[in-house]
C-alpha positions in Angstrom: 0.0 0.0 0.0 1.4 2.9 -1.1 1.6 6.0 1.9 -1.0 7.9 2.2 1.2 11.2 3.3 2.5 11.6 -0.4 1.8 14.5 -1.9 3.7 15.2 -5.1 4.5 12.0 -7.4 8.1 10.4 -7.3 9.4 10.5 -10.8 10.2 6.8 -11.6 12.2 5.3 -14.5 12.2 1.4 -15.6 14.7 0.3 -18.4 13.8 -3.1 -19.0 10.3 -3.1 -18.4 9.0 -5.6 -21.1 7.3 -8.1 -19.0 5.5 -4.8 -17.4 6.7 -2.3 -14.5 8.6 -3.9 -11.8 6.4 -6.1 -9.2 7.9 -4.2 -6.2 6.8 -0.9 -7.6 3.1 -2.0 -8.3 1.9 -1.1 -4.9 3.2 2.7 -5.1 1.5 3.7 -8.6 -0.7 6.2 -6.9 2.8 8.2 -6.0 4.4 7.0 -8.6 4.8 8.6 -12.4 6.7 5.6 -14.1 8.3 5.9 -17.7 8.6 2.6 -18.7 11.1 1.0 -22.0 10.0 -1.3 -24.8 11.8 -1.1 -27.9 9.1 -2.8 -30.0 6.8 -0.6 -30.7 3.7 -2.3 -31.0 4.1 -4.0 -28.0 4.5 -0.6 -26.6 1.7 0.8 -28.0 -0.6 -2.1 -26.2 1.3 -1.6 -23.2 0.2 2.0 -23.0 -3.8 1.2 -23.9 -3.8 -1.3 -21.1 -1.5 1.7 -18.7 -3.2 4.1 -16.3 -2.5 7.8 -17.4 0.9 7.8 -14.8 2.8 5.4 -16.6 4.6 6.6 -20.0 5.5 4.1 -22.1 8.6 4.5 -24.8 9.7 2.6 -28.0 13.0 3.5 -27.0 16.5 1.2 -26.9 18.4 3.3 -23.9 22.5 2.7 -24.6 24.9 4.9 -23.6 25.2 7.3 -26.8 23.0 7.8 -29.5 23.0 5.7 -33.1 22.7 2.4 -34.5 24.0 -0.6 -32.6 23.9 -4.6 -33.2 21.7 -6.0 -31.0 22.1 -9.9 -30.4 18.7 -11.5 -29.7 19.1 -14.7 -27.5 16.9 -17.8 -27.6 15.8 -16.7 -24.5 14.3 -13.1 -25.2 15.1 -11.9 -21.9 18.6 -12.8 -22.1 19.3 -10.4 -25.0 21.4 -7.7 -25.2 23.4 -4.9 -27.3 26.8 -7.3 -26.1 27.6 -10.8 -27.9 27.4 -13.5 -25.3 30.8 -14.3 -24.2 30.5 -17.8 -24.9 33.1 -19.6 -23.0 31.7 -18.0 -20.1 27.9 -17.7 -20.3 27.7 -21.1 -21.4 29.1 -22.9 -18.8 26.0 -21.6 -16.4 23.6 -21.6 -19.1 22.2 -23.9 -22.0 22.1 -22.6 -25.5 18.4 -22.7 -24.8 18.8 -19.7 -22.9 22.0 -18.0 -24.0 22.4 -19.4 -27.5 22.4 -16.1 -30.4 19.1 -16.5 -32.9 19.6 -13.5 -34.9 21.7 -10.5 -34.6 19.8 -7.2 -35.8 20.4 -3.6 -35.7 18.5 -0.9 -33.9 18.0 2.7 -33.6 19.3 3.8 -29.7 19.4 6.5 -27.7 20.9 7.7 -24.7 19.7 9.0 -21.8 20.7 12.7 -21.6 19.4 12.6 -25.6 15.9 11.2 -24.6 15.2 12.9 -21.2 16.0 16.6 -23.8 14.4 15.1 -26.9 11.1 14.1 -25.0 10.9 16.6 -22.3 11.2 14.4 -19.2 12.3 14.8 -15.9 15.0 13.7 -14.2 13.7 10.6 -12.3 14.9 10.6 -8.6 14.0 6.1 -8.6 15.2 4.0 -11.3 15.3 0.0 -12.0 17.6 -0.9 -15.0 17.7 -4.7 -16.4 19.3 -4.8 -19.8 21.8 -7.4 -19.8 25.3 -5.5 -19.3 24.3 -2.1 -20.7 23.3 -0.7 -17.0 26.6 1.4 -16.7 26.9 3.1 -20.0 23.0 4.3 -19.9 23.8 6.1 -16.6 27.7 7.2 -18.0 25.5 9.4 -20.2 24.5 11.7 -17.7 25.8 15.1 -16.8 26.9 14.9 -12.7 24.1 17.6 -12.3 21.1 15.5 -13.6 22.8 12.2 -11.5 22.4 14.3 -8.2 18.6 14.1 -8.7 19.0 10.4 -8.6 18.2 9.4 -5.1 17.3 5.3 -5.5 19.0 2.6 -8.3 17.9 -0.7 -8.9 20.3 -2.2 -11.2 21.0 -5.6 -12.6 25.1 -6.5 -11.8 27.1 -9.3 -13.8 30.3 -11.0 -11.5 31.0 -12.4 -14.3 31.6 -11.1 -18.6 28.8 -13.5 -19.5 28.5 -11.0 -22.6 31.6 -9.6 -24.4 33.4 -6.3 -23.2 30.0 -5.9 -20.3 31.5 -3.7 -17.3 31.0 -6.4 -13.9 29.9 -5.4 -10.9 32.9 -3.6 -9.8 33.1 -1.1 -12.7 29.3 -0.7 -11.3 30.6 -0.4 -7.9 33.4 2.2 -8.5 31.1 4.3 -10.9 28.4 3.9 -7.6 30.5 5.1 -5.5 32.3 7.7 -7.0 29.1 9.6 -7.6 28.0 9.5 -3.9 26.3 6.5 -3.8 25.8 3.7 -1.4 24.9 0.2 -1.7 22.6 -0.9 0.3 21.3 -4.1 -0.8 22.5 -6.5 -3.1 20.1 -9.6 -3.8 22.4 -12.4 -5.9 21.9 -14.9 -8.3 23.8 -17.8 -8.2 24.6 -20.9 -10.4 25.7 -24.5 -10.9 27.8 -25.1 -13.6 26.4 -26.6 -16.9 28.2 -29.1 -19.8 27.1 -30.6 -23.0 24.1 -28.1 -22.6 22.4 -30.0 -19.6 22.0 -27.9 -16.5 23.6 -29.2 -13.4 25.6 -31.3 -15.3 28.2 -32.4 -12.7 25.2 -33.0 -9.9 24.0 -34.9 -12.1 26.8 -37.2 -13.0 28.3 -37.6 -9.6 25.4 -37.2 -7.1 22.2 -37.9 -9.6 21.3 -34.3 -8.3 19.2 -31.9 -11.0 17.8 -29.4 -8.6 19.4 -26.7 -6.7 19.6 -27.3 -2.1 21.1 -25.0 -0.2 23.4 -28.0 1.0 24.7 -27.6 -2.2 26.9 -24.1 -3.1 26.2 -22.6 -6.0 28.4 -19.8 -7.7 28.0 -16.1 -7.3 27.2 -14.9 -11.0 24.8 -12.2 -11.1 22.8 -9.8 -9.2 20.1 -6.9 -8.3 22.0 -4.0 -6.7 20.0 -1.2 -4.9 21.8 1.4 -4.4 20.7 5.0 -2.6 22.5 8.4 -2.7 24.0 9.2 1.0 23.6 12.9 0.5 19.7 12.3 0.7 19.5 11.1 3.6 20.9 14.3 5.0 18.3 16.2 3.3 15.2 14.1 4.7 16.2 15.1 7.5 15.8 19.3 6.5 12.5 18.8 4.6 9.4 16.7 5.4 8.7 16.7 1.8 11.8 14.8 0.8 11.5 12.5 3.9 8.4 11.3 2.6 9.5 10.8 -0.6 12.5 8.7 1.0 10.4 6.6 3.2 8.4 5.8 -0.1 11.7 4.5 -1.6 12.3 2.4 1.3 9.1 0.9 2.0 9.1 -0.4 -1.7 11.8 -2.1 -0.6 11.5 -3.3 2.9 13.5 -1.3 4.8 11.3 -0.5 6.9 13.6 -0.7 9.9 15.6 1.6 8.4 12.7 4.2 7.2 11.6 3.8 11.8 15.1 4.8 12.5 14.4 8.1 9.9 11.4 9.2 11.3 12.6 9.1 14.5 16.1 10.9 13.6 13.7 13.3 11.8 11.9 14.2 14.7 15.3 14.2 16.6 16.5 17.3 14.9 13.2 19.4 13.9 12.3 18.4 10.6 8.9 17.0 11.7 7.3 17.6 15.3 7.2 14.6 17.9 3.4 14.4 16.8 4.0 14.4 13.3 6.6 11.6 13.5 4.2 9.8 14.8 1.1 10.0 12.2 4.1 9.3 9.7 5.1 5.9 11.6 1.8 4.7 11.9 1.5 5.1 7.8 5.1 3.9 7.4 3.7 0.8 9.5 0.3 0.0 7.6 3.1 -1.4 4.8 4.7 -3.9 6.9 4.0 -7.4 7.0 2.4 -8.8 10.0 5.1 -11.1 12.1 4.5 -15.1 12.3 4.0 -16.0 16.0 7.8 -17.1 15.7 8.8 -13.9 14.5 6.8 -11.6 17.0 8.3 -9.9 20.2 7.1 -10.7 23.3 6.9 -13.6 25.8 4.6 -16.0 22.9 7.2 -15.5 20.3 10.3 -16.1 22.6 8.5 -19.3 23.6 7.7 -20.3 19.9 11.5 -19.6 18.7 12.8 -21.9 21.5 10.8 -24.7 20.7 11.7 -24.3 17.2 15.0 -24.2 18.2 15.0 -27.5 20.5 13.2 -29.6 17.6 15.5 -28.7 14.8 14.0 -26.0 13.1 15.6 -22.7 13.7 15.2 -20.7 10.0 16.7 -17.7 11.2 20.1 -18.0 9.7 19.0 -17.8 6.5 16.7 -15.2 6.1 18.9 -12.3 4.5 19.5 -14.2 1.7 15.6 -14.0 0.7 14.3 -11.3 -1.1 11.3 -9.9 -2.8 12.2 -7.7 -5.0 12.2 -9.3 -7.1 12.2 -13.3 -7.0 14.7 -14.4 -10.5 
């Protein structure tokens, strides 16, 4: 449920929005307005009939200049990308029923600064990019003024060059950082190796396994990096306008632990009143998930965690490495 104390709309951009606008933002349309990316332009144009009037949509390719550039389509649609597969790499982790080239075309592109001048648009202060290794270049193209107004990323990461000459997540990182940035959560995707094109290839042959288990490692290959500018959280704390805004970033999220400790800093040093602070938690709070019995505090949840504990099922150590937003 989106908060009820939002005023003015948080400008929103998804790059990579083909399968529709991203399933952690769908609560926060009302305070959301959302330009959304799909380079074919019919399915764009029925994307847009079936839209609300606060998402955009865009037949645009975002790269990292303007022009025409190959663009390798996969077997796997969602796969493809303005970078070749890198073979020797991307193949080990996945079949060529997934990462194997079907045709390479060419297509009209545009970058970022060029489309946010050539269509009028505002700077978005929240954006989610997913297109397969071209995540950096589309935000090189910025000026460092028109980055500052960028307050939340959602970026898809490679740890590996699964397609030729991609930056990896620590070009990413240093570009991040650089530009005041801080990583705040990183949600990863990992991967058993494949051969012959059969998935889980050598579980197969030595353990007759064919299904992931978390007795099992996998390897760290890719990722969903969130990242949120440090400088803002400064300013949420001068203007109860942009503390909303930020608390809207992080309950999307589920930082809401995080977006408590805010509203109680807030009230701290004078940017909202003690009784403010309060009508703000209680809306920050209608969000949140309601706690299983074994999750709740108090004497019925310390008693349900230790007799979880005492007949083997204590979950707790794992829960970090769950999240919603969103499930690949």
């Amino acid at each position: 449920m989106a908060t009820t104390l939002a005023s003015d709309p948080i400008h929103a951009m998804d790059v990579g929005a083909a399968g529709g606008v991203a399933p952690q933002w769908q609560d926060y349309l009302p305070v959301l307005e959302v330009d959304c990316f799909e380079p074919d332009a019919k399915e764009c144009a029925l994307r847009q009939r079936e839209s609300p009037p606060n998402l955009h949509w865009f037949p645009v390719a975002l790269a990292g200049s303007t022009g025409r550039r190959e663009f390798y389509v996969l077997n796997r649609s969602t796969g493809s990308s303005l970078y070749p597969p890198n073979d020797p790499v991307i193949l080990e982790y996945s079949g060529r029923s997934y990462a194997g080239v079907r045709r390479v075309i060419e297509v009209d592109c545009m970058s970022l600064v060029d489309f946010l001048a050539e269509h009028r648009r505002p700077m978005p202060s929240l954006m989610k990019l997913d297109t397969q290794g071209t995540e950096l270049e589309i935000l090189s193209s910025l000026a460092s003024q028109q980055l500052e107004g960028l307050l939340c990323v959602e970026l898809e990461v490679e740890f590996l060059e699964l397609y030729k000459g991609q930056p990896t997540f620590s070009d990413v990182q240093a570009f991040m950082r650089d530009r005041g940035f801080r990583l705040l959560d990183l949600r990863t995707h990992r991967s058993y190796r494949n051969a012959n094109d059969e998935p889980f290839h050598y579980l197969r042959k030595y353990l007759g396994t064919a299904a992931g288990t978390s007795a099992l490692s996998a390897e760290l290959v890719a990722g969903d990096a969130l990242y949120v500018r440090e400088a803002f959280v400064q300013a949420a704390l001068e203007s109860r306008g942009r503390l909303i805004s930020y608390l809207c970033l992080l309950r999307m999220y589920g930082f809401y632990d995080l977006a408590f400790w805010l509203v109680e800093k807030a009230a701290r040093e004078g940017a909202v009143s003690p009784s403010d602070a309060r009508d703000i938690g209680l809306d920050v709070a209608k969000g949140a998930p309601r706690p299983a019995l074994s999750q709740r505090a108090g004497v019925a949840g310390e008693i349900t965690r230790r007799f979880l504990w005492a007949i083997g099922h204590d979950d707790h150590e794992v829960f970090w490495t769950r999240r919603r937003w969103p499930n690949q």
